[in-house]
C-alpha positions as MATLAB code, in Angstrom:
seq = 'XXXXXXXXXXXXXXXXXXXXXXXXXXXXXXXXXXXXXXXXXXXXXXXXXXXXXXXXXXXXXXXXXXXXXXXXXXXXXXXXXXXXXXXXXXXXXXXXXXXXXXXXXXXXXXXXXXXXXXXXXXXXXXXXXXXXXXXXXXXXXXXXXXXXXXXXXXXXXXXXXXXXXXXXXXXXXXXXXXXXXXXXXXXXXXXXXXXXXXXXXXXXXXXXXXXXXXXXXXXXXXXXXXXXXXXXXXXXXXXXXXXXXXXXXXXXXXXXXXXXXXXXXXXXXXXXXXXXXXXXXXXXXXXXXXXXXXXXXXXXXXXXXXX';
ca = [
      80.659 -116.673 -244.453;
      78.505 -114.999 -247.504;
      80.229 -115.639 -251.000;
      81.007 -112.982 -253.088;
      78.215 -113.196 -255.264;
      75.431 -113.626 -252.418;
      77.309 -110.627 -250.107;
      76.875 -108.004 -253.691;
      72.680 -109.662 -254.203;
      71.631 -109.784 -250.265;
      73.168 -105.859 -250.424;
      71.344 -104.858 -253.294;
      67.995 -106.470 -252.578;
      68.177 -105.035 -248.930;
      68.985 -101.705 -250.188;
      66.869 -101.371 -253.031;
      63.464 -102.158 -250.687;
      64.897 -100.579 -247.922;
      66.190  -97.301 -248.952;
      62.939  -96.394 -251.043;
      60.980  -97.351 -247.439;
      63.114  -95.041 -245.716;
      63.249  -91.774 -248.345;
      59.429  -92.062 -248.197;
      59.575  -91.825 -244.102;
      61.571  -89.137 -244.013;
      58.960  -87.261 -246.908;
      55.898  -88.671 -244.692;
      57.945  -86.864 -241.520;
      58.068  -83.750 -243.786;
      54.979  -83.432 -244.768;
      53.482  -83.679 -241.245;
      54.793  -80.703 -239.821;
      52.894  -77.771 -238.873;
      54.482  -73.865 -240.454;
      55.786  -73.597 -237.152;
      58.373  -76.457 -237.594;
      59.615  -76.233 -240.543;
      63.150  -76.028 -239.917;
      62.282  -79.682 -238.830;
      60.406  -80.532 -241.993;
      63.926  -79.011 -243.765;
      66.284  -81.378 -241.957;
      64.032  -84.591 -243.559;
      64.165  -82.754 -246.786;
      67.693  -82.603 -246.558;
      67.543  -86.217 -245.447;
      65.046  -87.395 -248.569;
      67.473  -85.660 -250.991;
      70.336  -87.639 -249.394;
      68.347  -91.377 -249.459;
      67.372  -90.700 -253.030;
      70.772  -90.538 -253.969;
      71.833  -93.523 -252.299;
      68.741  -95.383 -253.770;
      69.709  -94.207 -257.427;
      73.536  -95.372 -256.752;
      71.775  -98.756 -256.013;
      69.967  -98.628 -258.823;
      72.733  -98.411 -260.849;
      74.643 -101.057 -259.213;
      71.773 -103.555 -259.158;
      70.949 -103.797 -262.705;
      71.291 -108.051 -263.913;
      72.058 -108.557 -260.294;
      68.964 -108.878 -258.323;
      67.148 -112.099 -258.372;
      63.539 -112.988 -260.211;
      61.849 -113.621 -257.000;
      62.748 -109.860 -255.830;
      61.986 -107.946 -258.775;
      58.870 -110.288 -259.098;
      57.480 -109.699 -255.534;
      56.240 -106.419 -255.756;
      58.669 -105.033 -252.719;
      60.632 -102.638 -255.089;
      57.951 -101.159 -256.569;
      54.341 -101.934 -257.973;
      52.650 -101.106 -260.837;
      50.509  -98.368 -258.541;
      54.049  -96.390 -257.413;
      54.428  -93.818 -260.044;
      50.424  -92.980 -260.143;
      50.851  -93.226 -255.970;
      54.106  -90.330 -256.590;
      52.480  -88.315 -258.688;
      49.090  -88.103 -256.585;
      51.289  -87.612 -253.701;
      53.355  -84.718 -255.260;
      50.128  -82.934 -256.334;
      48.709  -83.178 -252.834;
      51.850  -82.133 -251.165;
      53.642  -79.677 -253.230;
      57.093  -81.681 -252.328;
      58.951  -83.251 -255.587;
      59.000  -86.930 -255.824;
      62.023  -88.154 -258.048;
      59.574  -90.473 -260.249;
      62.287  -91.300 -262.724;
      63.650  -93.548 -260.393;
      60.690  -95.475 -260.228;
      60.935  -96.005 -263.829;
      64.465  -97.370 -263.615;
      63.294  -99.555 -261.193;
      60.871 -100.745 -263.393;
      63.319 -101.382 -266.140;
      66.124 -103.094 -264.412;
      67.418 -106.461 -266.073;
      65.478 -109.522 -265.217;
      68.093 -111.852 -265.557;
      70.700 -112.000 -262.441;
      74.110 -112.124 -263.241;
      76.581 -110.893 -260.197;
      80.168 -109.946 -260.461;
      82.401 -110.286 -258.123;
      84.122 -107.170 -259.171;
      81.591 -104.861 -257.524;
      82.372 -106.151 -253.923;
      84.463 -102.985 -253.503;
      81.406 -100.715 -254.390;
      78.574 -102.464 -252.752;
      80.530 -102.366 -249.146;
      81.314  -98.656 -250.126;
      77.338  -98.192 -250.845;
      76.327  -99.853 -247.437;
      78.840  -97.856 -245.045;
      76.879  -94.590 -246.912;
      73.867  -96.702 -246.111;
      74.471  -96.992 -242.523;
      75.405  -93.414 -242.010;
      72.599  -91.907 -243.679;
      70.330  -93.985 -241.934;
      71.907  -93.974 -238.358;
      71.343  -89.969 -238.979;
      67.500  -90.806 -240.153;
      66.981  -92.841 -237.011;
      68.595  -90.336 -234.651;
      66.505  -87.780 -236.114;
      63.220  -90.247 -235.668;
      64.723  -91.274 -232.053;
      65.257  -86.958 -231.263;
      61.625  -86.295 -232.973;
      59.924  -89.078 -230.941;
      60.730  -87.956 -227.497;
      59.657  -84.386 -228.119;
      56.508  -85.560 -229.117;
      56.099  -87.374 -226.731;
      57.203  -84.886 -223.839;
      54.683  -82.180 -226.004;
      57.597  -80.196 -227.367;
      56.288  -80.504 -231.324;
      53.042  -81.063 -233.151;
      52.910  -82.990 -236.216;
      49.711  -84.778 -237.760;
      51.867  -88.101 -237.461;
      51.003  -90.913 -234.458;
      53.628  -91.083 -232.003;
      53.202  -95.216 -232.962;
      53.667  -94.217 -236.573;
      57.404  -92.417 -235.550;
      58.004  -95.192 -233.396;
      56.880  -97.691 -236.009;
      59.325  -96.662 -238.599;
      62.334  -96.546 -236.030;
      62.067  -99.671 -235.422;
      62.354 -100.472 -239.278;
      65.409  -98.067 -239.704;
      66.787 -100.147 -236.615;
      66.390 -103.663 -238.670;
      68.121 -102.191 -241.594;
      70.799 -101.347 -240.097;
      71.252 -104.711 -237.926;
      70.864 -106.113 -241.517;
      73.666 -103.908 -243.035;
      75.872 -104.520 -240.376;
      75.277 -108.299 -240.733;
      75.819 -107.818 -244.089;
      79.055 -106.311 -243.740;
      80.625 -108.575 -241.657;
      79.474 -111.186 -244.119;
      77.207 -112.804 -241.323;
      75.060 -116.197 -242.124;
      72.275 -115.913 -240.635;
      70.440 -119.120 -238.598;
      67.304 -120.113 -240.537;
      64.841 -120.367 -237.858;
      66.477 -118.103 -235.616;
      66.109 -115.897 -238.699;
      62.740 -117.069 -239.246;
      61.108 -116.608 -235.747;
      62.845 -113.028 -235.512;
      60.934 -111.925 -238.861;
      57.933 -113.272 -237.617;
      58.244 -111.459 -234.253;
      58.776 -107.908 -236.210;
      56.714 -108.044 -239.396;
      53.413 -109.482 -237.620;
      53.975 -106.630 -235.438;
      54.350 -103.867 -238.148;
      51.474 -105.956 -239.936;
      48.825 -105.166 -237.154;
      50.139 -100.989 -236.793;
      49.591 -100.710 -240.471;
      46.023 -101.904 -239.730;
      45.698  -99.804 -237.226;
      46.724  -96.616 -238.824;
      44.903  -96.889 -242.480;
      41.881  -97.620 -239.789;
      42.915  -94.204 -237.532;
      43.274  -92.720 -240.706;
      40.114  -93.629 -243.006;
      37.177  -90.798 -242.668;
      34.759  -91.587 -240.221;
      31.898  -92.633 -242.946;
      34.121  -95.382 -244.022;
      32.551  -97.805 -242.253;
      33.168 -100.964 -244.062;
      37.145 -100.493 -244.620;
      37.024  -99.141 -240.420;
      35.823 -102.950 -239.945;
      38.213 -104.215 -242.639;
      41.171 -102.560 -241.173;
      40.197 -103.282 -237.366;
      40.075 -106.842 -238.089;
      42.829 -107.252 -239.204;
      44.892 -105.255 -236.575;
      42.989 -108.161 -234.302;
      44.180 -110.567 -236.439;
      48.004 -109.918 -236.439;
      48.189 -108.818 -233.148;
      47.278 -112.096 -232.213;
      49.954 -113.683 -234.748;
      52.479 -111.494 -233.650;
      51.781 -112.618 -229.858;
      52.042 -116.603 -231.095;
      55.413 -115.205 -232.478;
      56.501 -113.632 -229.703;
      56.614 -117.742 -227.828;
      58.615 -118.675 -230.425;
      62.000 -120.503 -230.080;
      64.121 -122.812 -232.014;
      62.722 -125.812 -230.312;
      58.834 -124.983 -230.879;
      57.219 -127.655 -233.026;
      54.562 -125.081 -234.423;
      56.484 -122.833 -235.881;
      55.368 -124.340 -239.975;
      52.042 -123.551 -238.587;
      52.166 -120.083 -237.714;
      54.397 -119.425 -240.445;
      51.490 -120.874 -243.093;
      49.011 -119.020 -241.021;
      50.673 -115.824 -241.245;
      51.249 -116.237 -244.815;
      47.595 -116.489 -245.230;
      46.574 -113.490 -243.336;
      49.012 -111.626 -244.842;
      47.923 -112.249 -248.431;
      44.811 -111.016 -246.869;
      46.233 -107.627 -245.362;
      47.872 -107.255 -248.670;
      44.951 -108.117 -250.919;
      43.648 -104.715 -249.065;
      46.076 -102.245 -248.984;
      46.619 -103.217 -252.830;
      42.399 -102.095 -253.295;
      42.954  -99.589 -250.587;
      46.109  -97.964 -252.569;
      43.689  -98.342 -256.245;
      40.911  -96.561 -254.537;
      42.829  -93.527 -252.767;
      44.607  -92.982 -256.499;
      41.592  -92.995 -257.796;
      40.073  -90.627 -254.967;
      37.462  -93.461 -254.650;
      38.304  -93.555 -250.558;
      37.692  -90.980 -248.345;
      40.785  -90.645 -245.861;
      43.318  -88.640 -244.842;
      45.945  -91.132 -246.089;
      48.235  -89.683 -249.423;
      48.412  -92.410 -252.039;
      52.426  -93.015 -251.604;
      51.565  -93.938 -248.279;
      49.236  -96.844 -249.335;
      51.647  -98.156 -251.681;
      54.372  -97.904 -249.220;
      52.607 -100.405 -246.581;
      51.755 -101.808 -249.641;
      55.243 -103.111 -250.644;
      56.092 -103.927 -247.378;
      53.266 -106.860 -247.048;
      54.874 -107.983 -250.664;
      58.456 -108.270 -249.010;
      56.769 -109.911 -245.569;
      55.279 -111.891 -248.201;
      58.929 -113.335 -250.273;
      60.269 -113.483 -246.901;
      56.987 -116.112 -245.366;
      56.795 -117.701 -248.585;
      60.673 -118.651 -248.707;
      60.331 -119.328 -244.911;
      57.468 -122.183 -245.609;
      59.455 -123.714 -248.215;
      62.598 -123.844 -245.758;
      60.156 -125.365 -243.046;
      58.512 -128.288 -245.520;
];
């Protein structure tokens, strides 16, 4: 059973990457709607609004709590987020609460939990859950009536799916959390493995689906490495507790990963900088961005577990 102290830091680490990720789906969800829909593109308004309050409750709460390796990793935010939300607001016309990236920026670098906040951080995940059982039932609602032709929107049908799937981890996570659930190292392990290579190789695929077609060089870029991970995430998908390779793949994920990340981190420069020709807004590159840093804390503990 989690202590105390690591039940208040697991909470606030989750939340703080999680609940920026999912504010910025429902904004990418709101943007993509045609005139016609846009009582549609006011429900994930109303559910943006909502997430950014949750994520600046966190905030709060998660000052001289979180730990070095977090803040450090480049999973909250990077140093491209506020130029990305500002871009992004211009382009869009939709208000991006920047201030909170700030405050991100500024909380305390040295960790020092209380127990005494126990009581708030379970209240803050149970508003977590809701909220985002609401933002996946709205994805979950969305995706079948795109899929059955019932709404337009310039998003993929992969790219609704794609972020389901990541509301549906968080909240397995919260409610883990909650329950004060340890979790089994290499059963913990594999089951990353299995989900992030797989989100790795979409991200590929969509900054590829989504550069102009005279972007030859990132096209290649992007399509290799949609190649690559979907051939990691297949080794992942043999994995079990017993497998013997498993240190392996884990070190060769790593790698490729620092890879994927080494270009979404130039592709996210270069769309600020209107250096890349795309259809992609800038939040969205630092968003897949921050992701590959998390993937990254997450291999990079795994490896050390493994040794």
């Amino acid at each position: 059973m989690l202590s105390n102290e690591e039940y208040i830091r697991q909470s606030l680490e989750l939340n703080l990457f999680f609940m920026r990720i999912m504010k910025e789906h429902a904004f990418f969800l709101e943007a993509a709607f045609s005139p016609k829909d846009q009582s549609l593109a006011q429900q994930a308004d109303a559910l943006r609004c909502e997430l950014t309050t949750l994520l600046a409750e966190t905030i709060m709460l998660a000052d001289g709590v979180i730990s070095p390796e977090v803040f450090s990793s480049g999973e909250i935010v990077t140093n491209f987020t506020c130029d990305a939300e500002r871009a992004t607001e211009f382009y869009t016309g939709i208000q991006l609460d920047t201030e909170l990236t700030n405050m991100e920026l500024s909380l305390d670098r040295n960790p020092a939990p209380s127990s005494l906040l126990v009581d708030q951080i379970s209240a803050l995940n149970q508003k977590a859950i809701t909220a985002v059982t609401v933002l996946a039932d709205y994805k979950s609602q969305l995706l079948q009536d795109i899929l059955s032709c019932k709404i337009f929107t310039f998003n993929y049908p992969l790219l609704v799916r794609h972020i389901l799937r990541e509301a549906h981890l968080y909240l397995k996570t919260l409610h883990q959390l909650q329950t004060r659930q340890e979790v089994n190292i290499i059963e913990d392990i594999i089951a990353q493995e299995k989900f992030w290579n797989r989100q790795m190789a979409e991200h590929a695929k969509f900054i590829r689906g989504l550069l102009d077609p005279t972007e030859d060089a990132l096209f290649d870029t992007a399509n290799r490495y949609g190649k690559v991970f979907d051939a990691l995430s297949e080794q992942a998908m043999t994995m079990t507790e017993q497998t013997t390779i498993l240190p392996q793949l884990s070190s060769k994920t790593y790698k490729a990963t620092v890879g994927l990340r080494d270009f979404k981190r130039a592709g996210t420069e270069g769309l600020i900088q209107c250096k890349i020709k795309a259809i992609i807004v800038p939040l969205l590159g630092d968003h897949v961005l921050r992701e590959a840093n998390h993937y990254l804390r997450l291999l990079h503990k795994f490896n050390r577990r493994l040794q």
